[in-house]
C-alpha positions in Angstrom: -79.3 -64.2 141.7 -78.0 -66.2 138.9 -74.6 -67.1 138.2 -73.3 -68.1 134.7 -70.4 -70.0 134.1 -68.0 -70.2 131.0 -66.3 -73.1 129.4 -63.8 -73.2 127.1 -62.4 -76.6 125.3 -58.6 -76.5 124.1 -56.8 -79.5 122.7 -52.9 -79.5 122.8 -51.1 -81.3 120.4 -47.5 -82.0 119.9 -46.1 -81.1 116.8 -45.7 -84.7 115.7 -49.5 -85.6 116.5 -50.8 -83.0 114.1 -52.5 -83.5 111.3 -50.7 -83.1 107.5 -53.8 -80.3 107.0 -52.8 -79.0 110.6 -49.1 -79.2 110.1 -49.5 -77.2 106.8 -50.9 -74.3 108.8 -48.4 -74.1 111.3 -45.7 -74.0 109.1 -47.4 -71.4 106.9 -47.9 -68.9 109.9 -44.0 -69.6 111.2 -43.0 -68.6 107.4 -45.0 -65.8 107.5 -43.4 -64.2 111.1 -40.1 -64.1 109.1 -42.7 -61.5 106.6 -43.2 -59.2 109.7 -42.4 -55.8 110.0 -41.4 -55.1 113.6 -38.6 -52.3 114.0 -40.2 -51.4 117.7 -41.1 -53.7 119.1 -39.1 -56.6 117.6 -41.7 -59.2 118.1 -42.5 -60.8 115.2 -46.7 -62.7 114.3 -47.4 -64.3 111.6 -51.0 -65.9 110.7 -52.0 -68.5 108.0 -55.7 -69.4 107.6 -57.5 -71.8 106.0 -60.2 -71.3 103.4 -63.0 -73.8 102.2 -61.4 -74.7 99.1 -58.4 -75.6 100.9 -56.1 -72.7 99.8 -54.0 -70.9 102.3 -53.3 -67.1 102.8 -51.2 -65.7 105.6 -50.2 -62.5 106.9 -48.1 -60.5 109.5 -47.3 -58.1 111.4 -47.0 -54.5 110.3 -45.8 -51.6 112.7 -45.4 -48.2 112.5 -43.7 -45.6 114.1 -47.2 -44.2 115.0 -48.6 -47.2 116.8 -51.9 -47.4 116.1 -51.5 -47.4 112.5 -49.8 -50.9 112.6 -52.0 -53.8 112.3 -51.4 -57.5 113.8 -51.3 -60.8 111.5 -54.6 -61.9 112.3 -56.3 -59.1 110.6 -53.7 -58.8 108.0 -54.6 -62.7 107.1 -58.3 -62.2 107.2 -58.7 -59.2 105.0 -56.4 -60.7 102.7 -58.5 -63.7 102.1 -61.6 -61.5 102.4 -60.7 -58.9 99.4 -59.2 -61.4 97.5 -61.3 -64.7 98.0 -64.9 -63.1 99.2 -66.2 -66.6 97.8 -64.4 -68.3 100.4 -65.3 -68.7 103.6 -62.1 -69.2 106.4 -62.3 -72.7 108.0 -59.4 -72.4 110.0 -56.7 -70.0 111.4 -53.4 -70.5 113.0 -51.1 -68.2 114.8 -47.2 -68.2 115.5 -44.6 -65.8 117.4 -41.1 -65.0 117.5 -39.4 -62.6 120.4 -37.4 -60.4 120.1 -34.6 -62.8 120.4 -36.1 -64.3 116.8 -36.9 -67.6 118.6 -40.3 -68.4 117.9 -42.3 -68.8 121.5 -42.4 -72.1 124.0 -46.4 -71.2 125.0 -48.7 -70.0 122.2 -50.3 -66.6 122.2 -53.8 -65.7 121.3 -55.8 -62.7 119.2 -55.9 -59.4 120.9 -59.3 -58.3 121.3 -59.7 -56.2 118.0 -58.6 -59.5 116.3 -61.2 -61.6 118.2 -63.7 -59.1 117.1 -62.5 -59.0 113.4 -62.3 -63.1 113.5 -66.2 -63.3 115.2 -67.3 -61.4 112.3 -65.3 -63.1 110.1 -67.1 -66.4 111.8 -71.0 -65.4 111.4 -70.1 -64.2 107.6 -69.3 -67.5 106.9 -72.1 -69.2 108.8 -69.5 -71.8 110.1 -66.9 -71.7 112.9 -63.2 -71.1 112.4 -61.0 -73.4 114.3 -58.1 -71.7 115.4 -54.7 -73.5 116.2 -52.2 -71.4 118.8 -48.5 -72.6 117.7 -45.9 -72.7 120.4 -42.5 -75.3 120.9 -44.1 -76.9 123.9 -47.8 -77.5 122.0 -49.8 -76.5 119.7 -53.8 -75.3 121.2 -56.6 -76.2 119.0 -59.6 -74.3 120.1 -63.2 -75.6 118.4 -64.7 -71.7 117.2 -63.5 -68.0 117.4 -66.7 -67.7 120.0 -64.9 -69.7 122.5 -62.3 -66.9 122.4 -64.5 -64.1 123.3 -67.4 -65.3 125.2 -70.6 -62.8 125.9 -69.3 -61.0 122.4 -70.7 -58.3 120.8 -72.4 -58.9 117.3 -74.8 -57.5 114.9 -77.1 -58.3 116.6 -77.5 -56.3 118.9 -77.4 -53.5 116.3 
C-alpha cells in the first residue's frame, strides 16, 4: 500500500503588506463585485486578473433566474481576457466577495470547481502558473499556481 500526501502553500498578507502590483488587483476585483448581477442570491464576486503585459481585466457575477445559466466572476474574467487578449497569457488572478448584507467578506473564498477547472486550463495554455490572491478583511491568501487548488486534476492529458 502506498499513501500520498498533499501540500498546499498559502501566504496571508495584510492589506498594508501587499504589494502596489498586488494591491492593484484587489481593488480591481472589490470594484468589480459592485458590477455583479445577483437578484437571488444577493451575494456578490467579483474577479480581476492579471495579464503578461500588465493590463487588467475583471469580471463578475451573473445570475439568472434559471441557475445554471449564470456564470461566476472567475470565468467571466478569464474568457474576457481570453477573447479579447488571446496574446496574453494570465499571470495572476484575484478574487473578492460581498454578502448579502453588501459587506465584502472577513475570510476569503476560493473558485468553485468548474472555475478551478476553467483556471487549470487557462494555466497549461499559458505554459506558466497563475498566482491567485483570495481577498478578505482579515487577509489576503496568496496561493503559488491554480494546480495547488485542485490537486490530482484532470487535464488533456489524459485525453
Amino acid at each position: 500500500m502506498k499513501e500520498l500526501d498533499f501540500h498546499m502553500h498559502v501566504l496571508v498578507k495584510q492589506e498594508d503588506e501587499l504589494t502596489a502590483e498586488e494591491l492593484q488587483l484587489v481593488d480591481e476585483a472589490r470594484r468589480a463585485t459592485y458590477r455583479s448581477y445577483a437578484p437571488y442570491s444577493h451575494f456578490s464576486v467579483g474577479a480581476a486578473v492579471e495579464l503578461a503585459d500588465r493590463t487588467i481585466v475583471s469580471g463578475s457575477n451573473q445570475e439568472n433566474a434559471a441557475y445554471p445559466s449564470g456564470l461566476c466572476a472567475e470565468r467571466t474574467a478569464v474568457f474576457y481576457a481570453n477573447s479579447r487578449y488571446p496574446d496574453q497569457p494570465i499571470r495572476r488572478l484575484c478574487i473578492a466577495a460581498r454578502d448579502t448584507e453588501g459587506k465584502f467578506l472577513q475570510r476569503p473564498i476560493s473558485p468553485c470547481g468548474a472555475c478551478r477547472q476553467v483556471l487549470l486550463e487557462a494555466e497549461q495554455r499559458a505554459k506558466n502558473a497563475i498566482e491567485v490572491l483570495l481577498y478578505g478583511t482579515d487577509g489576503v491568501y496568496i496561493i503559488r499556481s491554480i494546480k495547488d487548488l485542485l490537486p490530482l486534476s484532470f487535464d488533456k492529458s489524459f485525453l
